[in-house]
N, CA and C atoms as a LAMMPS dump frame, in Angstrom:
ITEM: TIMESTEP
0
ITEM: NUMBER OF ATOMS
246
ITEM: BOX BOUNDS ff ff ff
-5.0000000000000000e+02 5.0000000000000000e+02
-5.0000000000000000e+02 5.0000000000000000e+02
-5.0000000000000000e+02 5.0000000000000000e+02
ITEM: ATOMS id mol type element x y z
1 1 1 N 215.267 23.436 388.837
2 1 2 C 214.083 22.696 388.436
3 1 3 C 213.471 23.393 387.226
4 2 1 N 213.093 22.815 386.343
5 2 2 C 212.564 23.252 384.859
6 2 3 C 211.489 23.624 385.283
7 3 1 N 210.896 24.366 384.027
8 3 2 C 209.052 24.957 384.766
9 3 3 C 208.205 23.282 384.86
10 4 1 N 208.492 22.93 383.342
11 4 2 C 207.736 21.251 383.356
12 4 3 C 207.216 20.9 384.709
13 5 1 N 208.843 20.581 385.184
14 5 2 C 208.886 19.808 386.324
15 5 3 C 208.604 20.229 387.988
16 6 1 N 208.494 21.565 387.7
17 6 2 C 207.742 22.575 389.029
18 6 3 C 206.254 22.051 388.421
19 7 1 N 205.617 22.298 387.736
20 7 2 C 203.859 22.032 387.809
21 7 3 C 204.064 20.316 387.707
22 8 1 N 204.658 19.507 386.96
23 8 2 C 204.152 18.031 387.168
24 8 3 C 205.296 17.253 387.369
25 9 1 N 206.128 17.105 388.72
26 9 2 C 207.03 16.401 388.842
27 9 3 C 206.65 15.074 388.496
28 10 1 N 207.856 14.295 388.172
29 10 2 C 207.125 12.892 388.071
30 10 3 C 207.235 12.09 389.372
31 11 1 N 205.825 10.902 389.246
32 11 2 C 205.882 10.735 390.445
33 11 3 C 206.74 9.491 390.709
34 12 1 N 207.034 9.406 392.202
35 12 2 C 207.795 8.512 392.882
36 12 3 C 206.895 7.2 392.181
37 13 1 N 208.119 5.504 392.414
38 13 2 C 206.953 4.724 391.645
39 13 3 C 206.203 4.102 393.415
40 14 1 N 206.538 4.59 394.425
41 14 2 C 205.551 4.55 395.182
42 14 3 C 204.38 4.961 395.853
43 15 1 N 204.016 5.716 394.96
44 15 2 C 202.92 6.397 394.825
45 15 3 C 201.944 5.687 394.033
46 16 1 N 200.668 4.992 394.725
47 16 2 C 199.774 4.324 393.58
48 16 3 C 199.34 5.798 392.757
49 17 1 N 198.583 5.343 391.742
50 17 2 C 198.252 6.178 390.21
51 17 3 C 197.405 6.83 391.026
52 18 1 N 197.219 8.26 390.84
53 18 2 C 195.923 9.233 390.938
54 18 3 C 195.787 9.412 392.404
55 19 1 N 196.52 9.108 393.488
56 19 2 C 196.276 9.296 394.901
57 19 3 C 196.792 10.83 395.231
58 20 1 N 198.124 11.147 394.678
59 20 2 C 198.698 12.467 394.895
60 20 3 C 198.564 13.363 393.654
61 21 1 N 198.53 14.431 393.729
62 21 2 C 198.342 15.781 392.5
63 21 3 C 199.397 15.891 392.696
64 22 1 N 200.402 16.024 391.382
65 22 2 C 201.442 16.673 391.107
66 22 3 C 201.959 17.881 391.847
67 23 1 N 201.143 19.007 392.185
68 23 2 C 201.55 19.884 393.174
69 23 3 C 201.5 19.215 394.809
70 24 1 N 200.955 18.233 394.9
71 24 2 C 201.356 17.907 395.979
72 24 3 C 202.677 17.069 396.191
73 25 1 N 202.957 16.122 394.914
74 25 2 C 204.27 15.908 395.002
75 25 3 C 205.394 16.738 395.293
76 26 1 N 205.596 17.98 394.631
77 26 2 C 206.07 19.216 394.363
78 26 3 C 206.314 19.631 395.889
79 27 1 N 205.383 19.495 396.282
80 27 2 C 205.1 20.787 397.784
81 27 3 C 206.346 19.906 398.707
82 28 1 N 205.754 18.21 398.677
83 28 2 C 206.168 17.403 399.772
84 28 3 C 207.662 17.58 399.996
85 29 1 N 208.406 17.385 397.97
86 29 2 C 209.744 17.59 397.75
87 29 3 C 210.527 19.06 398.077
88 30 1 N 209.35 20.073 398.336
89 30 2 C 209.886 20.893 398.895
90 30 3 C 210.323 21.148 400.178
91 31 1 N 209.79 20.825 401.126
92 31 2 C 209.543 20.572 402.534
93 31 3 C 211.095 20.139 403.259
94 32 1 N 211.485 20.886 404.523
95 32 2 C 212.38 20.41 405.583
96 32 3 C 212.274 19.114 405.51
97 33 1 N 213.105 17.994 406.131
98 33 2 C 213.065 17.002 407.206
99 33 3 C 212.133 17.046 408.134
100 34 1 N 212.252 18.528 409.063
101 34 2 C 211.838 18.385 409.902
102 34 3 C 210.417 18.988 409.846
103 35 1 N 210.133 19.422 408.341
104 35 2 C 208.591 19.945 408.419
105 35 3 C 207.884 18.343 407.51
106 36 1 N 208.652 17.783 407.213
107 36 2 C 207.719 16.141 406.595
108 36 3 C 207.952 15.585 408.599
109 37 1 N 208.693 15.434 409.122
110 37 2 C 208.653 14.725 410.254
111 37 3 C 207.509 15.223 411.012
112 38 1 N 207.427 16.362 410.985
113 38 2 C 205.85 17.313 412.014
114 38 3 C 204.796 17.047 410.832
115 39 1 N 204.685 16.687 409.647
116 39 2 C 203.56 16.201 409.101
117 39 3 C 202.94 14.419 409.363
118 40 1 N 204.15 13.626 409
119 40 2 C 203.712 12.538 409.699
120 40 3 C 203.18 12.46 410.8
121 41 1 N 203.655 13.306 411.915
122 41 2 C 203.164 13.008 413.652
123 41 3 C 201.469 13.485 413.248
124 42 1 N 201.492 14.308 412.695
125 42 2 C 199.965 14.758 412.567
126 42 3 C 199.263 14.124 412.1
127 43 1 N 199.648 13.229 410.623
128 43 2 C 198.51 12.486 410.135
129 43 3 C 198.941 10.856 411.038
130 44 1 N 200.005 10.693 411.799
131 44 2 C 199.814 10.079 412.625
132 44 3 C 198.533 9.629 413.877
133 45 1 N 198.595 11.022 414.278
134 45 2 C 197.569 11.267 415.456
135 45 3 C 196.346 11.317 415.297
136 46 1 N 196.339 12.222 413.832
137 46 2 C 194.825 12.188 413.182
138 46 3 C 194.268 10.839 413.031
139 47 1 N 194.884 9.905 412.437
140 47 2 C 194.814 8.602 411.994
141 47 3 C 194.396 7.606 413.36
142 48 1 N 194.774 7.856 414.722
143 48 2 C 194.685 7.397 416.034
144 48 3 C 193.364 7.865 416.5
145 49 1 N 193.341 9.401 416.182
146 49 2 C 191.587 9.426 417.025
147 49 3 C 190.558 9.126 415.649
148 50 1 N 190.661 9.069 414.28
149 50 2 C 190.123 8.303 413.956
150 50 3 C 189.792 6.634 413.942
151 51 1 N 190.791 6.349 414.458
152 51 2 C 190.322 4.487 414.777
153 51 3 C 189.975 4.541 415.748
154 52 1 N 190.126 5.802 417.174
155 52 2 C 189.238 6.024 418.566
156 52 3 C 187.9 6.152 418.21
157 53 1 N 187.225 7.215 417.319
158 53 2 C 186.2 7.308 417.047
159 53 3 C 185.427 6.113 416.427
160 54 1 N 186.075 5.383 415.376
161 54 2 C 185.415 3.812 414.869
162 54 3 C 185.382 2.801 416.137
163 55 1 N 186.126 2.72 416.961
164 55 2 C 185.9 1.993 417.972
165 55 3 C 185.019 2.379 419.349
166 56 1 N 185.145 3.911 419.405
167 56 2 C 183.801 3.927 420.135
168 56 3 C 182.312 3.631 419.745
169 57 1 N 182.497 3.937 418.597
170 57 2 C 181.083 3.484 417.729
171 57 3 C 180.914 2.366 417.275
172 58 1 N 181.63 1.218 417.3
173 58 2 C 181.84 -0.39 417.632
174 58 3 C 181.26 -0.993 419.023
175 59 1 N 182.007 -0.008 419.685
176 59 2 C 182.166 -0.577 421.04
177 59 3 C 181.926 0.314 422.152
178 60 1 N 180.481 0.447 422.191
179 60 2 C 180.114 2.376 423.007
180 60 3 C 180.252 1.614 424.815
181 61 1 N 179.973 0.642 424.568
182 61 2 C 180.144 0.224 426.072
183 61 3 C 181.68 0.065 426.885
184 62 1 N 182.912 -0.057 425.736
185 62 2 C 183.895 0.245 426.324
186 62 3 C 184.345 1.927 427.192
187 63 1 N 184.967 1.36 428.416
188 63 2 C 185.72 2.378 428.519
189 63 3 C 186.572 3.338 427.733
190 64 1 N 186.899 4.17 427.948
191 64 2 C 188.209 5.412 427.053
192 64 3 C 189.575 4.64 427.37
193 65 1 N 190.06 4.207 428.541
194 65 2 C 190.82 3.286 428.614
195 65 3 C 191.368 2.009 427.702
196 66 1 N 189.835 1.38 427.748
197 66 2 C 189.705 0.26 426.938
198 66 3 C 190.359 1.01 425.21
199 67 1 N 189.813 1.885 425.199
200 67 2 C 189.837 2.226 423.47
201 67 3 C 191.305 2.54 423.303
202 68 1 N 191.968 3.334 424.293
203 68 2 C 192.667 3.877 424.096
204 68 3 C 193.906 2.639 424.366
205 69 1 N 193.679 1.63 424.916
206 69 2 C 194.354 0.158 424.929
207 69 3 C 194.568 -0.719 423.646
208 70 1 N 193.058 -0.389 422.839
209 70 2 C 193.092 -1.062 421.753
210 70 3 C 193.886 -0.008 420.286
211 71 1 N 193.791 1.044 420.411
212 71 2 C 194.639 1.768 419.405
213 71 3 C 196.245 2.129 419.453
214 72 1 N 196.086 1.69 420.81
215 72 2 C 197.868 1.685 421.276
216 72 3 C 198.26 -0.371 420.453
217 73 1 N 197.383 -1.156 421.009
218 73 2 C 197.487 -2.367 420.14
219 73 3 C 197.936 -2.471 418.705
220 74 1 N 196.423 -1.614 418.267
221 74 2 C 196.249 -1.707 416.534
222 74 3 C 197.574 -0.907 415.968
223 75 1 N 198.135 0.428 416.574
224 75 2 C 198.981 0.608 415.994
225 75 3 C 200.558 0.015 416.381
226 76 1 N 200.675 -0.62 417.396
227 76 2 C 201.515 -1.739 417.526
228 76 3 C 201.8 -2.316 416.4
229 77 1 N 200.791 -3.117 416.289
230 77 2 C 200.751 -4.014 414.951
231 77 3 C 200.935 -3.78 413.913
232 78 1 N 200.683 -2.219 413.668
233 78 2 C 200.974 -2.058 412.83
234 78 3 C 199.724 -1.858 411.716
235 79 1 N 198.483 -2.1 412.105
236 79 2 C 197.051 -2.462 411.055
237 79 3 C 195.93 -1.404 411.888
238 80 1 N 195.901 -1.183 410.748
239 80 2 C 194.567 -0.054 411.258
240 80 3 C 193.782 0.056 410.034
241 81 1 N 192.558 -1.588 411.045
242 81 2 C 192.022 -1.663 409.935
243 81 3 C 190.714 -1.154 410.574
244 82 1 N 189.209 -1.887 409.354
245 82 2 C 188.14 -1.426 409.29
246 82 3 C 187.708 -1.538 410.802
């Protein structure tokens, strides 16, 4: 890898504009399989008790059950929205 291209790889074209820093491109392309696979599960999970937390605060009268019914749903589907 050239120096260039260690500080500003170019980015993937699926990357919208300005979301990732070049060293974070860098870092990601550095990374195991299996250390990007243990990063997804995390911002996976993170991503789950954050739509727990928006939905308890939607919906304070549901059960933990209930919530935890509806984020097993939402991420079914696939949408995890507002």
């Amino acid at each position: 890898m050239s120096p260039k291209s260690e500080t500003a790889p170019e980015m993937p074209h699926w990357v919208p504009e300005g979301t990732l820093h070049p060293a974070q491109i860098a870092a990601y392309r550095r990374m195991t399989p299996d250390q990007k696979l243990k990063q997804v599960d995390a911002l996976n999970r993170q991503a789950r008790k954050l739509k727990a937390a928006g939905l308890r605060m939607q919906h304070p009268d549901w059960s933990e059950d209930q919530i935890a019914e509806e984020v097993r749903l939402i991420c079914i589907r696939g949408v995890l929205k507002g």
